[in-house]
N, C-alpha and C positions, 0 to 999 in steps of 0.2 A: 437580621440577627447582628447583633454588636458584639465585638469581642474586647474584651480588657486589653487595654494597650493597644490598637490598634483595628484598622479592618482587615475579618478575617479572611475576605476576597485577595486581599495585598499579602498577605502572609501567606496563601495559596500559591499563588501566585510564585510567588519567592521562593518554595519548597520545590516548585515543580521545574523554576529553572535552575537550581540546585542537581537536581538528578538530570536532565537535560546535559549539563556541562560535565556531571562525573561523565554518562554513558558515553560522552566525546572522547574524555581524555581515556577512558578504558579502551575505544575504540578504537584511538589513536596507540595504545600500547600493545594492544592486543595485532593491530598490523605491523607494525616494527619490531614485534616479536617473533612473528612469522614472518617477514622479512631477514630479519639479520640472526633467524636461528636457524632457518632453511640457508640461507649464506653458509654458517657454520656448520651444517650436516648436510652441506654439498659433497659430493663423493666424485670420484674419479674411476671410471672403469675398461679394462679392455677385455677381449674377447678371447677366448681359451683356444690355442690351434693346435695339433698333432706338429710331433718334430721327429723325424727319424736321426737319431745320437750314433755317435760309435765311443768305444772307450778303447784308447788306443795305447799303446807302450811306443814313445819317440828314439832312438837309435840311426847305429850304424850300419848298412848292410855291405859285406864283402861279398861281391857276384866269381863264384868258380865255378868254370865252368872245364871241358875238357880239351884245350883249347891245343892245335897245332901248325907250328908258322911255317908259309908257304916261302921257303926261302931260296932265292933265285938272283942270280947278277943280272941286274938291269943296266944298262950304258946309253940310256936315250931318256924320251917323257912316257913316264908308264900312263895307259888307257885301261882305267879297269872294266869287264865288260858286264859283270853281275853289281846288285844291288846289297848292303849289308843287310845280313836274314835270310836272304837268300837259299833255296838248297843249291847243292855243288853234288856230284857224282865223279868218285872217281875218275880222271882222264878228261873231266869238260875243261875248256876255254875259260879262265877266269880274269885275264888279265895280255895286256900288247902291250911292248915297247917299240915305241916310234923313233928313229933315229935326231929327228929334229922337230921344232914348232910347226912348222908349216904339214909336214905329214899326219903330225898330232890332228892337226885341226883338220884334214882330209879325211884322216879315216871318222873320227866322231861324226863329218856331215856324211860322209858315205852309210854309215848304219842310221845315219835319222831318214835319209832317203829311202833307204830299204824298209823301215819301220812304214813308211807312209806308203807302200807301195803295197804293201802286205796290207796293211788297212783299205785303202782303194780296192785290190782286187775281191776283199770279203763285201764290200757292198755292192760289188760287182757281182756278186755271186748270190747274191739276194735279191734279185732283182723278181723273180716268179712267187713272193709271199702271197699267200692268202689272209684279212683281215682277222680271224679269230688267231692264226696261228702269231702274227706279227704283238696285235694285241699280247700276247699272256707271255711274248718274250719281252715284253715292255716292261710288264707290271712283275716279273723275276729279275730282270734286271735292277727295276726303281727297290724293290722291298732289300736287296742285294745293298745297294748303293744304301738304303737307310740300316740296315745291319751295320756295317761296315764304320757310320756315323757313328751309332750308340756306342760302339763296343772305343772308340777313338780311334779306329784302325787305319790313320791319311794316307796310309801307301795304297789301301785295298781300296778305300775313297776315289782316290782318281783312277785307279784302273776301274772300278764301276761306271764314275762321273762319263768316261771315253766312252764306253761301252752303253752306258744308255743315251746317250751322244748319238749313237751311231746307229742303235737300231731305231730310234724317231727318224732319223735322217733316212733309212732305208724303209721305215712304213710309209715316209713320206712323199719317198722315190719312187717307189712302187705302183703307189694307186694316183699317180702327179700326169696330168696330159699331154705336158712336155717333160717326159723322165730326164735325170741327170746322164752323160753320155761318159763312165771314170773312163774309159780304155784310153781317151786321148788323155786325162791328166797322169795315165799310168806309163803311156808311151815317151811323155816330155823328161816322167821320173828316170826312166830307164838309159834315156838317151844322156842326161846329166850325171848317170851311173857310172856311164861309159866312158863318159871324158875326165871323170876321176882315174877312173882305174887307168886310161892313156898314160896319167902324169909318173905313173911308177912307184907307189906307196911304201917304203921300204917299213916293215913293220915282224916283229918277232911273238910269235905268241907263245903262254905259258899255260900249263896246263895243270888240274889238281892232281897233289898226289892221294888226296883224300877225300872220305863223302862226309859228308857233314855242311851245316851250315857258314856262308859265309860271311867274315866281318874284315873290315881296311883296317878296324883300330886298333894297331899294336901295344900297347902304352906300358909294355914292361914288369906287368902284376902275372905275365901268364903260369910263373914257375915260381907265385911266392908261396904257393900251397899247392902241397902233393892231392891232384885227384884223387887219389886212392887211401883207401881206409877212412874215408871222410865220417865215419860213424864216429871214428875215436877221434875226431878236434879238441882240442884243447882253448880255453880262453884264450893262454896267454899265447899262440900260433894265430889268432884271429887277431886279437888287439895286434901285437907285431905288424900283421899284414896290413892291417888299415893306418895304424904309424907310420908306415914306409916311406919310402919313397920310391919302390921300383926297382926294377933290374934293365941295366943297358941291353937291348936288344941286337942282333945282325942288323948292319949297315942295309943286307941285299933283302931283309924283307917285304912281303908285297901284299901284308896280309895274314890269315889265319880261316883255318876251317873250325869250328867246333862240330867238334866229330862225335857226342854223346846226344841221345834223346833228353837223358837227363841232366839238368845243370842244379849248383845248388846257393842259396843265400846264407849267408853268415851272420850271427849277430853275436854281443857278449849283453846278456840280460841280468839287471840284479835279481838275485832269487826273490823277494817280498814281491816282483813283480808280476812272475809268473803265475800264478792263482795254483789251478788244479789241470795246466798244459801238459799235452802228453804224445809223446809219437800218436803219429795217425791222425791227429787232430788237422780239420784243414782253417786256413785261415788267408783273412785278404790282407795282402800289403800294399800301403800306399809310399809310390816312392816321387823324390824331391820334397823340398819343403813345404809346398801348397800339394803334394799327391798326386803330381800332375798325371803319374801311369801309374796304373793298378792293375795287381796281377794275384791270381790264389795259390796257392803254396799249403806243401802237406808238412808238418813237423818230423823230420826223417829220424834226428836223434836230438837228444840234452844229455848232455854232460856237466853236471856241476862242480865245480873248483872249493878250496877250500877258504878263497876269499871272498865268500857269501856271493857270487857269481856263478852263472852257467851258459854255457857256449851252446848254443841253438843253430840246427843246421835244418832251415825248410828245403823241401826237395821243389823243384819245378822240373815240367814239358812241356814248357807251349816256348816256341819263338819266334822272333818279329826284330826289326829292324831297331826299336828301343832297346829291349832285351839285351841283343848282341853289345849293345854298345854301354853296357854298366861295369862298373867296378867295384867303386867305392861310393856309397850313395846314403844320402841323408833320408829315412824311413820314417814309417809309423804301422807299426804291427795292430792291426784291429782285431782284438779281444773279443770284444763283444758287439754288439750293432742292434739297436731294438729302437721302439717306437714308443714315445710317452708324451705328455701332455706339457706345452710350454709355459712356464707361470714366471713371472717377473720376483724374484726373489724379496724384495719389498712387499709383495703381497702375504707373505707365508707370514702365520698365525700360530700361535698355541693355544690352543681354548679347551678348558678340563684336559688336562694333560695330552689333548690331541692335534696333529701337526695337519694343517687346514687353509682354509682361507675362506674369506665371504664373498659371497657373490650378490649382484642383485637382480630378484624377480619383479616387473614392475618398479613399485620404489618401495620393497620392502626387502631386507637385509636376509641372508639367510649363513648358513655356518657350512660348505664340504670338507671333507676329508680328504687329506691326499696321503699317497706313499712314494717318499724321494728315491728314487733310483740315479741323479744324478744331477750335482749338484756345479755350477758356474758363476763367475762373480754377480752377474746381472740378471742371473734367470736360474733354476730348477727345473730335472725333467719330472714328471709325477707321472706315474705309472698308471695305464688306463683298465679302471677297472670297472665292472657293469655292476650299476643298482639293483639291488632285490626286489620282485614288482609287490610283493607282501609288505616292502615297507618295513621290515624288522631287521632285517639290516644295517649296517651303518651309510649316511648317505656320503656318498663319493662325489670329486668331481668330474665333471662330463664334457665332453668335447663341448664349443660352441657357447658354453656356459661364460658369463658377462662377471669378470673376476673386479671386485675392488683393488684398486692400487692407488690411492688417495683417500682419505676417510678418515675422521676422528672419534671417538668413544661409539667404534662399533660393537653391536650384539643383536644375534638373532632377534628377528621378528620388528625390530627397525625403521620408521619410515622416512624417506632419506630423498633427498632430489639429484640427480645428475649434476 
């Protein structure tokens, strides 16, 4: 067949590599479409974890306690013989003065000998355990000794630390085929006892006039606020006392008993801060600037002032060698304390008037809900709430859920690459 103008095998031909070279260049568009549009709807995501928050009020706290000073003429090196925290009973040994250096340092190693001499004869005295019985004083001392960790408590720490020290060392002694022999390492103690006391120890002891607990640290706040009637404090009696700078104390003091179960903490809070606080309410305080010790505390009383302040007096009972030794102390009163969902502030959305974020299942985009309970420059806490399994409810976000924090013109249903 002959065609006008030409042959129509050539002209075939020609048509067919016409579409040949489109179907390239489509195909060539069509993959650097999906190349560089997948680039562009590449997304960034991390993973949703629980955060335990506190919402705290930062302050001052004045520590009053009942405190009264053990005042005594000393004329030598005082050895004090308790630890601050301490209990004291009327009439005990609190404190020696040594007439000079050298007796000082006599008597301190005279009581570290008798310390270890008392220790030797207790494992001495252990010597007939039985394995079940030796066992479960182990594992009361170790759970003892890990109490003692959590709570921060390092004074009750190493008097545990010794103590299960010593009962390994005596399960060990025990059931051993050459047992440990202490009577001679007790009789070397004793004989070194001796020739201490030879040298003539001149030393005067002091005794309490009070029970209560004991602290060395007099620092002159004891008498800036009357313990008494502490229900009616005043701001301005608080602010004062934390302004201060103290009251000269007696030259011959040696210390102080705090003589009350109960002691109390001070603050002056602006009113907007308080919320809906009320006597009785208990609450945790963290004290120093990182919180290094935390203690609970009940709201004894509030008194508020007429310049939009109120004087907050928590009660406490518990004491410890930190404790005794507070005055004036940089705080954070914890309000509140709850568990919520951590989201990188970046992510949070508003989509149809609701506060959200997208997440991705697979690589498909989807929309949750959240509810801000607490908000920080780089992050929000959302509040963990459970989905409806009917599905009619609104969908929330969920622990563990894969949150977008990089992403451009996102919207539900989505399909997006990592």
């Amino acid at each position: 067949m002959e065609y006008e103008g030409g042959n129509f095998t050539s002209v075939f031909s020609s048509k067919k590599n016409v579409l040949f070279i489109t179907a390239g260049i489509l195909a060539i568009v069509l993959l650097l479409y999906y190349f560089f549009g997948n680039m562009y709807d590449a997304v960034k995501t991390e993973t949703v974890y629980s955060l335990d928050t506190k919402k705290s009020i930062s302050t001052k706290l004045f520590a009053l306690r009942d405190e009264k000073l053990l005042e005594n003429e000393a004329n030598g090196i005082v050895v004090p013989l308790v630890n601050n925290g301490d209990k004291l009973a009327k009439g005990d040994l609190y404190a020696v003065v040594c007439s000079n250096t050298q007796d000082a340092e006599s008597f301190m190693k005279k009581n570290q000998i008798q310390n270890d001499i008392n220790r030797y004869e207790k494992l001495n005295g252990r010597q007939n355990l039985n394995a079940l019985e030796a066992d479960k004083e182990i594992d009361l001392s170790f759970a003892n000794l890990l109490n003692a960790a959590y709570q921060g408590n390092y004074k009750k720490m190493k008097s545990f630390t010794d103590d299960f020290g010593d009962r390994l060392t005596s399960r060990q002694n025990a059931f051993s085929s050459q047992p440990l022999d202490f009577n001679v390492k007790i009789n070397l103690l004793k004989e070194e006892l001796r020739q201490i006391d030879a040298t003539g120890i001149s030393v005067q002891g002091f005794n309490s006039e009070y029970s209560g607990y004991y602290s060395s640290n007099v620092d002159g706040y004891e008498k800036a606020i009357s313990y008494e009637n502490i229900d009616k404090i005043t701001t301005d009696q608080i602010e004062n006392a934390i302004n201060s700078s103290g009251f000269s104390t007696p030259p011959e003091t040696l210390g102080k008993v705090i003589c009350n179960f109960n002691w109390y903490l001070l603050a002056v809070i602006n009113n907007s801060e308080l919320a809906d606080l009320k006597p009785g309410d208990k609450k945790q305080i963290l004290i120093g600037r990182n919180g290094e010790i935390s203690l609970d505390a009940t709201v004894y009383a509030l008194n508020p002032s007429e310049s939009g302040k109120t004087a907050i007096v928590f009660m406490c009972n518990q004491m410890n060698e930190d404790y005794s030794q507070m005055r004036i102390e940089d705080a954070s009163i914890v309000m509140n304390s709850y568990k919520g969902l951590k989201i990188k502030s970046s992510a949070v959305r508003t989509v149809d008037n609701l506060q959200g974020v997208f997440i991705l299942q697979g690589n498909v985009v989807g929309f949750r809900q959240i509810i801000t309970i607490d908000s920080r420059d780089d992050y929000v806490v959302a509040k963990i709430l459970a989905n409806q399994t009917d599905n009619k409810g609104p969908d929330y976000l969920s622990l563990y859920d894969e949150v977008i924090v990089e992403g451009k013109n996102l919207y539900e249903g989505k399909i997006v690459r990592r």
